[in-house]
Structures are given as structure tokens and as C-alpha cells.
VEXKELUM-593876 format. One record per residue (C-alpha): residue in one letter; z, y, x. Coordinates in steps of 0.25 Angstrom, whole numbers, plus 5000, padded with zeros to 4 digits. Example, Ala and Ser with C-alpha at 12.3 -4.5 7.8 and 13.67 -1.06 7.14 Angstrom:
BEGIN
{'A'; {5031; 4982; 5049}}
{'S'; {5029; 4996; 5055}}
// end
This chain:
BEGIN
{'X'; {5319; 4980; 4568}}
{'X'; {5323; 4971; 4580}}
{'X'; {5311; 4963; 4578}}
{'X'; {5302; 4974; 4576}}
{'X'; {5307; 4980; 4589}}
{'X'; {5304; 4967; 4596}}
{'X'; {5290; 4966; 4593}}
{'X'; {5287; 4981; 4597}}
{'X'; {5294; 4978; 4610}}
{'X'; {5285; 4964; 4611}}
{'X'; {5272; 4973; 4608}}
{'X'; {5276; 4982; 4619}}
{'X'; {5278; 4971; 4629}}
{'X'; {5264; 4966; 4625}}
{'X'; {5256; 4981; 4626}}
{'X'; {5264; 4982; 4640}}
{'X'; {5258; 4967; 4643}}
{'X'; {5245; 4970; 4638}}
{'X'; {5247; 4983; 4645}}
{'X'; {5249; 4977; 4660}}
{'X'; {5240; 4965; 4657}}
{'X'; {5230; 4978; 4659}}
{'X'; {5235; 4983; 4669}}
{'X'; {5236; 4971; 4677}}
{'X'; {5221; 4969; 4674}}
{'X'; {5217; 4983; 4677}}
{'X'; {5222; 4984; 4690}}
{'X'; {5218; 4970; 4694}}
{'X'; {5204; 4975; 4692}}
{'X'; {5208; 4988; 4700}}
{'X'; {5215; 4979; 4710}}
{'X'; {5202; 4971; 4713}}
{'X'; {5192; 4982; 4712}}
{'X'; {5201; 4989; 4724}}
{'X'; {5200; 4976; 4730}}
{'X'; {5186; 4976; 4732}}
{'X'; {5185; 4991; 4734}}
{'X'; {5194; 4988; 4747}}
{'X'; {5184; 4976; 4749}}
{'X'; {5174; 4986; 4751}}
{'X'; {5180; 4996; 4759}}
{'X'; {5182; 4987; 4769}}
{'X'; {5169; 4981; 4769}}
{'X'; {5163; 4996; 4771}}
{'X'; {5176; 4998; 4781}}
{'X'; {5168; 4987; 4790}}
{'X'; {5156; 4992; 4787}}
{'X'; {5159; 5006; 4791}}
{'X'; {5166; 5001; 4804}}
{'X'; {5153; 4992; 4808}}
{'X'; {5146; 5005; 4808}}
{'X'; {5156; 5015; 4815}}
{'X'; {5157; 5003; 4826}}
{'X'; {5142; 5003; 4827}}
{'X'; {5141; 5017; 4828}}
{'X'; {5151; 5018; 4839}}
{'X'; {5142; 5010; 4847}}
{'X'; {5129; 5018; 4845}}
{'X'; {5138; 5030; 4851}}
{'X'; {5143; 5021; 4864}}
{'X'; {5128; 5016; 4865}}
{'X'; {5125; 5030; 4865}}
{'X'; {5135; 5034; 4874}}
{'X'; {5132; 5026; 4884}}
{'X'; {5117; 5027; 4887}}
{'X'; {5120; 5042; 4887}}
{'X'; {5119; 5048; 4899}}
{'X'; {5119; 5062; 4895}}
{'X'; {5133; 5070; 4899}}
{'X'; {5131; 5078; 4886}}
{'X'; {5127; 5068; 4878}}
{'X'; {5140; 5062; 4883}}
{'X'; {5146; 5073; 4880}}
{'X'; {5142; 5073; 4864}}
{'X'; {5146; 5060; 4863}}
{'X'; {5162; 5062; 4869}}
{'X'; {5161; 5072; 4857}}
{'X'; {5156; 5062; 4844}}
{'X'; {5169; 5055; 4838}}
{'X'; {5168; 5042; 4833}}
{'X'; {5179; 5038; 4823}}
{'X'; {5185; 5026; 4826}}
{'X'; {5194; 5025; 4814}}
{'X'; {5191; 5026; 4799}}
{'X'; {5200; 5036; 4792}}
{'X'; {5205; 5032; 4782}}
{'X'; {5206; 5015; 4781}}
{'X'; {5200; 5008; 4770}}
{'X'; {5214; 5005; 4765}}
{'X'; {5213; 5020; 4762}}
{'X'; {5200; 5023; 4757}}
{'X'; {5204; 5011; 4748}}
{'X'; {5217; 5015; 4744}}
{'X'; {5212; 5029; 4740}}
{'X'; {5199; 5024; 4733}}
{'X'; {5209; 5014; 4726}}
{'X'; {5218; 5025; 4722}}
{'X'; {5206; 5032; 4715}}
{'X'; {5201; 5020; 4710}}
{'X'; {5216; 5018; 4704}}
{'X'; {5216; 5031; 4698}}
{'X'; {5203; 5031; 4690}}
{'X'; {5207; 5014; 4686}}
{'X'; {5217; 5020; 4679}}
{'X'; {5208; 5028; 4668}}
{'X'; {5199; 5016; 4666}}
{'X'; {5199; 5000; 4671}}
{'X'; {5188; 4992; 4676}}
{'X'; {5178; 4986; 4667}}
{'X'; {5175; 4975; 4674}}
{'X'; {5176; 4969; 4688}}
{'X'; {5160; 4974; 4689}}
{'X'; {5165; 4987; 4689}}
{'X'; {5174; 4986; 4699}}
{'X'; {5164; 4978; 4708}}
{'X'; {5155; 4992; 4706}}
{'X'; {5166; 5001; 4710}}
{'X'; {5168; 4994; 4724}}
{'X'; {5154; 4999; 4730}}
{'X'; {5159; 5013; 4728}}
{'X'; {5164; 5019; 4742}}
{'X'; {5174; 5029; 4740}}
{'X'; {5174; 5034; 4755}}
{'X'; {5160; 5038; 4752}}
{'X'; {5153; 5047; 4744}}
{'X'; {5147; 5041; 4732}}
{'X'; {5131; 5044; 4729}}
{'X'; {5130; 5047; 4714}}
{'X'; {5117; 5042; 4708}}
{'X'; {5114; 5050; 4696}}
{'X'; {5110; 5042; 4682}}
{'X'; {5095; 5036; 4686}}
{'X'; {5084; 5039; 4675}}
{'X'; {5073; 5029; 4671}}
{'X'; {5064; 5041; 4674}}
{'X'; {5068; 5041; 4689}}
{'X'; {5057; 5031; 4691}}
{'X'; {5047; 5043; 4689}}
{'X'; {5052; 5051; 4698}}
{'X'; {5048; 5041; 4711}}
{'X'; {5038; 5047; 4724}}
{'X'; {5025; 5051; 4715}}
{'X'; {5018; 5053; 4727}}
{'X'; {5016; 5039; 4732}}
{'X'; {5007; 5037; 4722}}
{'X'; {4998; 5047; 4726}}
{'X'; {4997; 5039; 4740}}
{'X'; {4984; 5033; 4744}}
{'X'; {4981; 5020; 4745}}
{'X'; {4985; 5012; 4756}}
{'X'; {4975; 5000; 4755}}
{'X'; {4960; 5000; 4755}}
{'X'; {4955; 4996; 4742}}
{'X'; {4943; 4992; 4748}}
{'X'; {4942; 4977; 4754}}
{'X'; {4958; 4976; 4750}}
{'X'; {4961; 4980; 4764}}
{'X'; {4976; 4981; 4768}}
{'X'; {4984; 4992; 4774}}
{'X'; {4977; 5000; 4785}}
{'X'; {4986; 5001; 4795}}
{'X'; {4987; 5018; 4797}}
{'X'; {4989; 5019; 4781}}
{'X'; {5000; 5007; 4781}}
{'X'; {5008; 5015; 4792}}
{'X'; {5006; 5028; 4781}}
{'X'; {5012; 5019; 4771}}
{'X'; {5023; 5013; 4780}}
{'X'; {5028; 5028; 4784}}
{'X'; {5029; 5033; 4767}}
{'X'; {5036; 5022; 4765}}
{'X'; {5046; 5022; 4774}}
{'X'; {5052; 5033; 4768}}
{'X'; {5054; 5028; 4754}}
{'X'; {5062; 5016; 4759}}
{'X'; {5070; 5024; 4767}}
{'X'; {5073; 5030; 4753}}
{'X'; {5073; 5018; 4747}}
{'X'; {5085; 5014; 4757}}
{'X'; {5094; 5024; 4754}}
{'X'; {5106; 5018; 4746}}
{'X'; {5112; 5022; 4733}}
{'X'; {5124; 5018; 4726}}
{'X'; {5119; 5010; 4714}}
{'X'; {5133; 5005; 4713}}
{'X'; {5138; 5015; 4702}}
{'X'; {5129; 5014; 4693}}
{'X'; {5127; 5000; 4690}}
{'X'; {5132; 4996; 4677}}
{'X'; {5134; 5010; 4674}}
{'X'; {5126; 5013; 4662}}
{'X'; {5128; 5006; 4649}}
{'X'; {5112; 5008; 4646}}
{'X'; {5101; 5005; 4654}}
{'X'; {5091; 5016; 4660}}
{'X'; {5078; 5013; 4653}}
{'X'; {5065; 5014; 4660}}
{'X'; {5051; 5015; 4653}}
{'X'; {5040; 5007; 4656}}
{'X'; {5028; 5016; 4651}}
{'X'; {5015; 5008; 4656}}
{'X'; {5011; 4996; 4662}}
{'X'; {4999; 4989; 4669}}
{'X'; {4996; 4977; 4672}}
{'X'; {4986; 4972; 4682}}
{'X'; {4981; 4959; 4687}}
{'X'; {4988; 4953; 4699}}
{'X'; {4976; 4947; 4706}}
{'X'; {4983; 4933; 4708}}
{'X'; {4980; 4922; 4704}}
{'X'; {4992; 4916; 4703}}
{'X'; {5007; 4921; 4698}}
{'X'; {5011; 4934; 4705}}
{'X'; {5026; 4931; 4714}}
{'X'; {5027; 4944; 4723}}
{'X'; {5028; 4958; 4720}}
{'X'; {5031; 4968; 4730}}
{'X'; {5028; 4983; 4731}}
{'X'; {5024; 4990; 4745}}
{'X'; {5037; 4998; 4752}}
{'X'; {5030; 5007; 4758}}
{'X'; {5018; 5009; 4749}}
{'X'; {5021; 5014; 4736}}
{'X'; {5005; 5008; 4730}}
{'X'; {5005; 4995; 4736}}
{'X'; {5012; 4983; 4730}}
{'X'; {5010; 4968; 4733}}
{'X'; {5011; 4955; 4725}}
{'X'; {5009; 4941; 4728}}
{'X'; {5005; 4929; 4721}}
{'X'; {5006; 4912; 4720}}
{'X'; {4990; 4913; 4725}}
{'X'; {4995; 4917; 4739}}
{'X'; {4987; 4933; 4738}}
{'X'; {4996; 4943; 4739}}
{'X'; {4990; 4957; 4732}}
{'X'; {4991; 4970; 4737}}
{'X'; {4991; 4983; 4726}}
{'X'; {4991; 4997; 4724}}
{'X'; {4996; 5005; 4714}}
{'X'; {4987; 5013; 4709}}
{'X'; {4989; 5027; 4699}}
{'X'; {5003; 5025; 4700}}
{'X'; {5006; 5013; 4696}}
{'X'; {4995; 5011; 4684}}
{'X'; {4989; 5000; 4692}}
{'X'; {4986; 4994; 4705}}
{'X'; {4975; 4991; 4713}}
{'X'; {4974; 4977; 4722}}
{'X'; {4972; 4980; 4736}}
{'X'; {4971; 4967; 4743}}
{'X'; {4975; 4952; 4740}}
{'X'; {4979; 4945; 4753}}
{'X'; {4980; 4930; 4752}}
{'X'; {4994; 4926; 4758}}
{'X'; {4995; 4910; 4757}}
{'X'; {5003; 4904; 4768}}
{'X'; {4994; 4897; 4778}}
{'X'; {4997; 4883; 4775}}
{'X'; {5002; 4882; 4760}}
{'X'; {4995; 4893; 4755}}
{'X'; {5007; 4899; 4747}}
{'X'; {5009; 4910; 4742}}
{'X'; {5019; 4920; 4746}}
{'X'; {5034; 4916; 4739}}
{'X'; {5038; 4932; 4741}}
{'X'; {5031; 4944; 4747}}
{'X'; {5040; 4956; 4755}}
{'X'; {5033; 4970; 4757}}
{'X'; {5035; 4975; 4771}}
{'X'; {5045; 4988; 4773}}
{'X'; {5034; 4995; 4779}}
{'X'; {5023; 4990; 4771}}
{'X'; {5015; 4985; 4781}}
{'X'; {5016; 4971; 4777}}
{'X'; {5019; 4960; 4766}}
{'X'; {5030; 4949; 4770}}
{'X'; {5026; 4933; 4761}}
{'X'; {5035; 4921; 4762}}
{'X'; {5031; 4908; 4758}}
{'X'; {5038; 4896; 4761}}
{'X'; {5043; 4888; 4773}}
{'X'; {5037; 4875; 4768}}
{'X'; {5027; 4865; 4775}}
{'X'; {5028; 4873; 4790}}
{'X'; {5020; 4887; 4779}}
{'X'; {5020; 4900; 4781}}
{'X'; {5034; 4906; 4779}}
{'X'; {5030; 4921; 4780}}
{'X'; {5016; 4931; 4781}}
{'X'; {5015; 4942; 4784}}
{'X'; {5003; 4951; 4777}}
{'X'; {5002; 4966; 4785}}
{'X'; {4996; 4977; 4777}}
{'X'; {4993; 4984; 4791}}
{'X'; {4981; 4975; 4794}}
{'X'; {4965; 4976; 4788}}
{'X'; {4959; 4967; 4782}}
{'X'; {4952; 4959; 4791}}
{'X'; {4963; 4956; 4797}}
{'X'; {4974; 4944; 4796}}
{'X'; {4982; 4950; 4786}}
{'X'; {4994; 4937; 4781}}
{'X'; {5002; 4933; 4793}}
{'X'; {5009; 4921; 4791}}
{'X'; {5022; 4920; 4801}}
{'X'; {5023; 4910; 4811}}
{'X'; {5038; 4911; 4810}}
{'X'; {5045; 4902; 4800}}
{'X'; {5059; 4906; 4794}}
{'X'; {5063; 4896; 4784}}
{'X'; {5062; 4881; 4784}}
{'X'; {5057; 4877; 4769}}
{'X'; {5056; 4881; 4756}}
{'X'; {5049; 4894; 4749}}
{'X'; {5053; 4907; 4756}}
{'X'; {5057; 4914; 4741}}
{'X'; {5059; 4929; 4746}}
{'X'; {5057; 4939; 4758}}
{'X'; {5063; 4952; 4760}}
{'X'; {5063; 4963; 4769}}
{'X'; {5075; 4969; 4773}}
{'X'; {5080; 4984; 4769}}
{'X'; {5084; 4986; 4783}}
{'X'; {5074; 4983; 4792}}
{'X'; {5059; 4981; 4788}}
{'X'; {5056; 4972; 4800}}
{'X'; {5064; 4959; 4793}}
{'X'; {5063; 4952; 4781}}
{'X'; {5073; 4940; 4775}}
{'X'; {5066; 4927; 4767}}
{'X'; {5073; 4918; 4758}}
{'X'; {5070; 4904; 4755}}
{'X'; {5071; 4890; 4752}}
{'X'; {5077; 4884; 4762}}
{'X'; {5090; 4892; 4759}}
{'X'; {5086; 4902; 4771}}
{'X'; {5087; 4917; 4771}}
{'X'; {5074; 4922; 4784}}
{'X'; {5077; 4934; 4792}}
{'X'; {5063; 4938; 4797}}
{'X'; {5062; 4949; 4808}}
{'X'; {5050; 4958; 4812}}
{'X'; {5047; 4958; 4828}}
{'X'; {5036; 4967; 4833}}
{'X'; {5026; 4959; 4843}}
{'X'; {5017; 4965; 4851}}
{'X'; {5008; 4955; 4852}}
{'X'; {5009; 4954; 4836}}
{'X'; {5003; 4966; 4828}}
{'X'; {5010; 4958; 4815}}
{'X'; {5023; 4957; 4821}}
{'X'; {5031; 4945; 4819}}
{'X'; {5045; 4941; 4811}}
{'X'; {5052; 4931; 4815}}
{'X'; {5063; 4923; 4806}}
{'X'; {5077; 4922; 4806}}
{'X'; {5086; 4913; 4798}}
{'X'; {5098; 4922; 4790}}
{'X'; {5103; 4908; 4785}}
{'X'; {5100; 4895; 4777}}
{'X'; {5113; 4889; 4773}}
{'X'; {5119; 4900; 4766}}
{'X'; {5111; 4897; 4754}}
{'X'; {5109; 4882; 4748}}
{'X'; {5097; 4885; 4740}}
{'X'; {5085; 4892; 4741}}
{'X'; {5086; 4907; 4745}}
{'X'; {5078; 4915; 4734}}
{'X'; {5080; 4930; 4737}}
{'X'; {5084; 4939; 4751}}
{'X'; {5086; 4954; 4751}}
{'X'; {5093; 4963; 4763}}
{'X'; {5104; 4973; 4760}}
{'X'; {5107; 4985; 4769}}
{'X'; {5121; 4982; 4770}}
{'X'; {5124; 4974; 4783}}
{'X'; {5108; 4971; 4784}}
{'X'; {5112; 4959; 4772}}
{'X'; {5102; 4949; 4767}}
{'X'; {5105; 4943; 4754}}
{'X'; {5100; 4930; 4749}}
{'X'; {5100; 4925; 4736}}
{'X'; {5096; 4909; 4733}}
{'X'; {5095; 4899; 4723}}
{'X'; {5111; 4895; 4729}}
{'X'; {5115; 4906; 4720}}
{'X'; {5120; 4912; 4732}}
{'X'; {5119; 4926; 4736}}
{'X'; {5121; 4928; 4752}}
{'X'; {5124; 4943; 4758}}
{'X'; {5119; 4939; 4775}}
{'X'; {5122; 4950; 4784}}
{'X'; {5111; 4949; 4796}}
{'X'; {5122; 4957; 4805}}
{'X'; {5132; 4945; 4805}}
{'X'; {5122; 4934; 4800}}
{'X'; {5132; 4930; 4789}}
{'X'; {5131; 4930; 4774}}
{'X'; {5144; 4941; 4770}}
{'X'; {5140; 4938; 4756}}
{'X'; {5140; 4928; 4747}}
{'X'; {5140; 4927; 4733}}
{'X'; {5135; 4915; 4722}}
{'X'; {5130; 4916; 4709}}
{'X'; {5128; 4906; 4696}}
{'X'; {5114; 4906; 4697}}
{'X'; {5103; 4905; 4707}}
{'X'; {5099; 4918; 4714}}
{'X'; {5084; 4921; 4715}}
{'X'; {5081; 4934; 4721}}
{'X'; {5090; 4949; 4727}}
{'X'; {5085; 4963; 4727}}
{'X'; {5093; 4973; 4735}}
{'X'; {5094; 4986; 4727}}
{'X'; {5085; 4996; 4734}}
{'X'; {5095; 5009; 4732}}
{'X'; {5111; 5002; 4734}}
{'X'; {5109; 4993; 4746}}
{'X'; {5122; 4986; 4741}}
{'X'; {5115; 4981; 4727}}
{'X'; {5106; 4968; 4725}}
{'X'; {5101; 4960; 4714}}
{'X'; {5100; 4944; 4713}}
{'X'; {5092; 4938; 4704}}
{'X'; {5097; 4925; 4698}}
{'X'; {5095; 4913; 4688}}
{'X'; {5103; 4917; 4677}}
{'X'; {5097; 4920; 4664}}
{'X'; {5102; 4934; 4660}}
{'X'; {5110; 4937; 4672}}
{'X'; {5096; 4936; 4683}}
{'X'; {5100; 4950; 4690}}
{'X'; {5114; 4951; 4696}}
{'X'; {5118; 4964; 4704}}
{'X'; {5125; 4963; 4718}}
{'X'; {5132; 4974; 4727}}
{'X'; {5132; 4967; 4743}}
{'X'; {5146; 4974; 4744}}
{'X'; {5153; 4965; 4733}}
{'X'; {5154; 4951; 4736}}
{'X'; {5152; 4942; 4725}}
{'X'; {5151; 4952; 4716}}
{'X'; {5140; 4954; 4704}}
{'X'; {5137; 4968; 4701}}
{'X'; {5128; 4967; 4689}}
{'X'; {5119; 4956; 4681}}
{'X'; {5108; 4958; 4674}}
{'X'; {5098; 4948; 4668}}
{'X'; {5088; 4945; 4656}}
{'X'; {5084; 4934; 4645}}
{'X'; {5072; 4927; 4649}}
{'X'; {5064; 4924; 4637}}
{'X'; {5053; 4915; 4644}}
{'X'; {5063; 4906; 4654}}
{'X'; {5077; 4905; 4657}}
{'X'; {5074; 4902; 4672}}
{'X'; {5074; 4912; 4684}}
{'X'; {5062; 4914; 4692}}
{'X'; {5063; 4919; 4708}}
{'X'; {5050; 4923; 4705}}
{'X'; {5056; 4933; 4697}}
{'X'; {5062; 4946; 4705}}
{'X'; {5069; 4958; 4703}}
{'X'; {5066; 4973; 4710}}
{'X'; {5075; 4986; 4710}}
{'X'; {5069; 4999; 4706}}
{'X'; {5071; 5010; 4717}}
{'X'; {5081; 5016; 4712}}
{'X'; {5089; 5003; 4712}}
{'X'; {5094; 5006; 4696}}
{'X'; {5083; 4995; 4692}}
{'X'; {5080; 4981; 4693}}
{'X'; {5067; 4974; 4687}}
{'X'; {5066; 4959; 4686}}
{'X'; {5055; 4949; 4681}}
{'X'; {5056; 4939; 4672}}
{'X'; {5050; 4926; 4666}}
{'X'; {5047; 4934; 4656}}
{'X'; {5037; 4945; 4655}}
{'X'; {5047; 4956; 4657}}
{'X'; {5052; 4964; 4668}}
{'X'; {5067; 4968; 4667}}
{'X'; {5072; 4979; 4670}}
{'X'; {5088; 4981; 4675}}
{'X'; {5096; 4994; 4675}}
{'X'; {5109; 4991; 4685}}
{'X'; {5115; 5005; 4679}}
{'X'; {5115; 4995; 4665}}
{'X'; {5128; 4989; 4662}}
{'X'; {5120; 4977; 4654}}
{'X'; {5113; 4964; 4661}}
{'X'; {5102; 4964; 4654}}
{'X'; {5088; 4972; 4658}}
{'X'; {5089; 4986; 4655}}
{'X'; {5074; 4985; 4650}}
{'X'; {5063; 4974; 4650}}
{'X'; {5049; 4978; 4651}}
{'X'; {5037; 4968; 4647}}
{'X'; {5028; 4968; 4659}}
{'X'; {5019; 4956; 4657}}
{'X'; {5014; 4944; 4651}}
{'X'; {5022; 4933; 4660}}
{'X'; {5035; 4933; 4669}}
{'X'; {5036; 4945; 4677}}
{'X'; {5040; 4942; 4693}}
{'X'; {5045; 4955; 4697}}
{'X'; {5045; 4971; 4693}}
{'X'; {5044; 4979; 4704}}
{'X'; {5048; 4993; 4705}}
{'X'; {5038; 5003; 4712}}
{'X'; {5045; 5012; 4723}}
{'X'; {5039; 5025; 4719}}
{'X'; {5032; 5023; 4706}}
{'X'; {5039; 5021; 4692}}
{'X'; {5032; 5008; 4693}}
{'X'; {5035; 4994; 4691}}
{'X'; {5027; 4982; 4695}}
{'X'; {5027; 4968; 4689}}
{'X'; {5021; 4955; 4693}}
{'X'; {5021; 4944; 4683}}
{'X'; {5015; 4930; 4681}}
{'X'; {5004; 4935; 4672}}
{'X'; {4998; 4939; 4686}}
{'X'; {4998; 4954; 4683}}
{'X'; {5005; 4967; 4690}}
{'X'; {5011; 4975; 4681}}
{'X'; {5013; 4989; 4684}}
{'X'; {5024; 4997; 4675}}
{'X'; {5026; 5011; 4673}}
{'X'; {5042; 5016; 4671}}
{'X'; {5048; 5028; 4667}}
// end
């Protein structure tokens, strides 16, 4: 009997171990996810204090060139709160007490988890985004393609300039609808199925190049016109014709730099449509950077080539525009350097001119592959084949984030809906797509990725583009396929795979307002896809 009652005493000992063990684990796991929720809140504390501080001095500047007694009068009446109410120690401590509370029902899966739940403000009120549909995509503007056309069929002339000023003025309105941010944050990973869109039709019609198709880029302000460019130096302008059933070619414009003859590396559309942005590269004393205005006739000089030279060698492998101000663009290349370029209006210059500036060049050790810019803090992120991944705020001309990966980094899309989100495509096999949030340093949100069947190398030839909705990602491949990638899917591979073409495809892109997608491949066709 004694000995039976010493091993129940022994297995209690072990179940209360075993019990505290678990304990110990779970609020470790609590203990850091607080951690960074207190990260976090002192990060949007500074944030928050940086624009009361700014708006403080608006109302002096205000104040002072005011010379009206009633005006005066008003002011002495607007309060200014100096102080926060309640310290972010607080607003912590009760978000941490709730957060404590409902902990104690159910742990953290994973650290991932916990990483998604520090981009939720609790001071703030949360913006609840119902389940999306597949059939959302039929629901975009119908009306755009009812709009004329833009271009003179005859004699491929370009944008006249009244007409462009039409097209400028409608589209500003759908970017600024564009640029409104949405959580996304709350439903990545959030669904243990994906969200399946149909591909009903597709058409395929031929490029017009001569040689393998590099750039694909869709007009912002224009919902018919799309651009594509090619290894023979032409760059092709389109129009979407019935819909999206097919596309007629407006104009080909030979874009060769002047003393090389190359191609254009990357091509960047305009914010207000009026022109196309090509890079090339900076050896031999070549072109770096031309300029091709959709505002001028025919007759006209219609490639510019800049005088102004921003990098020092190597190819120039991506140019970007920057959400926050359509007059500057950032260019990545070789010689490890990331290019600001800025617009200024000359008078004596009906093209304007845009003049560099050097972000930096020592930051990465290996050739800079992909720039985008982020809203927060005006931030240009740059990817290279480092492995490196730099956040550099043009405020205080630092990099405030750094992060490195296993692999070589080719390319970064911002998301177009949550401002916080981007994507980096990299070299691993089955892991090409990793998910970031600019709040979270050195943190992976989500990973996607495929099997190649063709190759087990990466191209940067190869690129990636959000849907509108920002639920979406397509990517090319080297094989004939474009993949599709649901964030709300809790796996890491595609969500769906479409055959699109007879040889690799470069990039998918998605149409703004149609329930389009349009693919360019190295079979030197355009495919245009219907979804549903």
C-alpha cells in the first residue's frame, strides 16, 4: 500500500511539472507578444507626438502672419493639448489586461501569430473587412470601358494633349481611392482554404517584338492603355479593346539609348499619365534615363534622353515612382546605389527636367535589384542580391530598417490597400514570396512559393503584382504558368495556377477596373485572361 501511494504522489508531481512546464511556456509566449505590443505603441507614441508637434507650428505660423483682431480672437479660443491622456504604459497595461483575459481560454499557436496581433491598435477603432468573394472582381467601374479612345488610331499618333489632360483629371480620382488604407492585417492567414477565382476565357495576341518581351506596365490614369517593352529597344503602346477580348496597337516607339542602342532594363508609367520613365544602364558614359511624353504629336521628338547621370556603372534593374508625390522616382542598380530623382518645372523647358540624388551606395554590398516607397515616414525600401532588405527614411536620410534573408532578393511590391504590407521576391525554390509588415522588424509574416518544373533558378525577369483589392498576388514563372496567391490561405503554396502560355511567363498583371489579367511571356505573345 506504501508503495502504491508513492507512486501516485510521484505521477502527481509529474502532472503538476508537466502542468507548469506549460504555464511557463504560455506566458512566455504572452510575455513577448506584450513586449512587442509595447514596441509598437511607443513607435505610434513618437509618431503621434511628431504630428501634434507639427501641428502646433502650423497654428503659431498661423497666428503670427494674422493680422486680423477676430481672427485673433478665434485663435485664443482653439486648445491645443499638450499632453496625451492616458501614457502608453496605460493604454498598454489595459490592452495587456484584455489581451490576458482572453490568453487564458486559448494560447498562441505560433510566434506568427503573435507577430499578426501587434499591428492591431487598440486605441483606435478597428476597420472590419468583410469575407472578399472571387466575384468581387466583377463588380469593378463598368463604365471605363465604355470610354473612348485616347490615341489616334490612324498614323499611330500619341496623346493629344487636350484629351491626355481628360485622362489625367478621371484618373486622379481612382488613385486617390486607390490610396486609401485598409487593414489587411486580420485576415492574412485567416482561412484554411483558398478563395478560388475562375479563369473563363483567354486570348492571346501577338506582341509585335521581335525579340523576348521584358516590361509590362498598365496606364494609371487610363483604364485602355497599357505599355510593354522589349530586348529590340520598341516600346508598344495598346488599347484594350470590347472589354478586354483583345487589344489594338496604337504606336511602337523606338526607345534605344543613343550610344549603345539598348533596350530599356525596366519601364515606369507616369502617375498622371503623361509619360513613360526607361532606364538602362550607366555603362560606357550611355543613356541612364528617357523620358517618352505622351503629351507631344507625332512629328515631334517624342524619347528624351537625360543629360543628368545618377549611377556610376552597372545595369540600372528597376525604377519606381513614389506613392507620395508623382513628381520623383527611386532607381536601383549595380553599382549597389539606390537614385532619388526629382521633377523641377523650367521655364525654359516644356519637358521639365529631373535631376538625381544619391539615397546611398554602401548600404548594400551587391547589386540593388528592386526599390519600392511606402507612405509611412515617406520610406524607400530596397532589395539586392546582398540578401539584404533596407527600410531608408528620406526625412532623416537613415536606413531604420534592416533585415537579411538566406537567399538573394530580386524584386518588392508594396501592397496597394495596407501601406504597412510588401512582398519580396527571392531565390529559394518553394519559398520565392515572403510577406513583410514595415512596423515589424526582422519579422516574416508569410511565405509562399512553388515547384518549378522547367528550372530550379530564379529569374528577376520574373515579377510579381497585387490585385486591387490587395488579397491577391500573381507571379510568373519559368514555367508556362502564372500563379496565383491568396494571403487570407494558411498554406504556402499558390492558391491556383493558370496555364497561360507556351513558354515562361514574365509577369501577370492585374487590370484596375476590369476583371482582367494580362501576361506577357517569352513566346512573344500578350495574353489577355478573363476572371470571375
Amino acid at each position: 500500500m506504501a508503495a502504491c501511494a508513492n507512486g501516485d504522489d510521484k505521477s502527481d508531481m509529474e502532472e503538476q511539472e508537466e502542468a507548469l512546464v506549460a504555464l511557463i511556456e504560455h506566458r512566455t509566449k504572452e510575455v513577448n507578444h506584450l513586449r512587442m505590443r509595447l514596441a509598437y505603441y511607443e513607435s505610434e507614441l513618437d509618431e503621434s507626438l511628431k504630428k501634434l508637434e507639427e501641428t502646433q507650428r502650423q497654428l503659431a505660423r498661423l497666428r503670427s502672419r494674422s493680422c486680423d483682431p477676430s481672427t485673433r480672437s478665434v485663435g485664443r479660443n482653439v486648445r491645443v493639448k499638450k499632453e496625451i491622456s492616458s501614457s502608453p504604459l496605460k493604454i498598454c497595461e489595459d490592452s495587456f489586461r484584455n489581451l490576458s483575459d482572453e490568453s487564458n481560454g486559448s494560447s498562441c499557436d505560433s510566434y506568427q501569430e503573435a507577430c499578426l496581433k501587434t499591428i492591431k491598435t487598440k486605441p483606435k477603432p478597428l476597420l472590419v473587412i468583410p469575407g472578399m468573394n472571387p466575384k468581387v472582381m466583377t463588380e469593378y467601374n463598368k463604365a471605363s470601358s465604355e470610354r473612348k479612345s485616347l490615341v489616334k488610331e490612324k498614323g499611330y499618333g500619341l496623346l493629344p494633349k487636350q484629351e491626355a489632360v481628360e485622362s489625367q483629371a478621371r484618373g486622379t480620382k481612382r488613385k486617390c481611392e486607390e490610396n486609401e488604407h485598409k487593414d489587411l492585417s486580420e485576415v492574412i492567414c485567416s482561412s484554411s482554404s483558398p478563395c478560388i477565382i475562375n479563369c473563363d476565357t483567354s486570348n492571346h495576341i501577338p506582341s509585335q517584338h521581335k525579340r523576348k518581351l521584358r516590361s509590362l506596365v498598365l496606364c494609371p490614369t487610363n483604364d485602355q492603355l497599357f505599355a510593354t517593352s522589349a530586348l529590340d529597344g520598341i516600346v508598344n503602346m495598346w488599347e484594350i479593346q470590347g472589354r478586354g477580348s483583345h487589344a489594338n496597337l496604337l504606336s511602337s516607339i523606338n526607345c534605344a539609348s543613343m550610344k549603345q542602342r539598348r533596350w530599356p532594363e525596366d519601364v515606369a508609367w507616369h502617375p498622371n499619365g503623361s509619360s513613360l520613365i526607361s532606364v538602362y544602364s550607366a555603362d560606357g558614359g550611355d543613356s541612364q534615363i528617357a523620358i517618352l511624353n505622351l503629351n507631344e504629336r507625332e512629328e515631334e521628338n517624342e524619347v528624351r534622353f537625360l543629360e543628368d547621370k545618377g549611377h556610376v556603372k552597372g545595369i540600372i534593374n528597376n525604377v519606381m515612382f513614389m506613392p507620395w508625390d508623382n513628381n520623383c522616382f527611386i532607381t536601383g542598380g549595380s553599382d549597389h546605389g539606390v537614385v532619388h530623382w526629382t521633377q523641377k518645372h523650367n521655364d525654359d523647358d516644356n519637358n521639365n527636367s529631373w535631376k538625381p540624388k544619391l539615397l546611398h551606395r554602401s548600404i548594400h554590398s551587391s547589386a540593388v535589384m528592386g526599390v519600392a516607397g511606402m507612405h509611412q515616414k515617406q520610406t524607400v525600401v530596397s532589395v539586392g542580391a546582398d540578401k539584404r532588405i533596407i527600410g531608408f527614411d528620406l526625412h532623416t536620410e537613415k536606413p531604420d530598417y534592416k533585415h537579411q534573408i538566406e537567399s538573394k532578393c530580386m524584386s518588392v511590391v508594396p501592397n496597394p490597400c495596407d501601406f504597412n504590407l510588401f512582398m519580396v521576391q527571392t531565390g529559394t525554390p518553394q519559398k520565392q514570396l515572403r510577406l513583410f509588415d514595415i512596423r515589424l522588424k526582422n519579422t516574416e509574416i508569410h511565405e509562399f512559393g512553388w515547384k518549378q518544373e522547367s528550372s530550379m533558378s530564379q529569374s528577376a525577369l520574373i515579377s510579381q503584382t497585387w490585385s486591387p483589392d490587395g488579397l491577391y498576388i500573381t507571379s510568373g514563372s519559368a514555367d508556362p504558368v502564372i500563379h496565383i496567391f491568396d494571403i487570407r490561405f494558411n498554406a504556402n503554396q499558390p492558391s491556383q495556377s493558370i496555364k497561360a502560355h507556351q513558354k515562361r511567363v514574365f509577369k501577370a498583371a492585374w487590370h484596375h477596373s476590369l476583371p482582367l489579367l494580362i501576361s506577357i511571356s517569352s513566346d512573344l505573345n500578350i495574353g489577355l485572361h478573363h476572371i470571375t
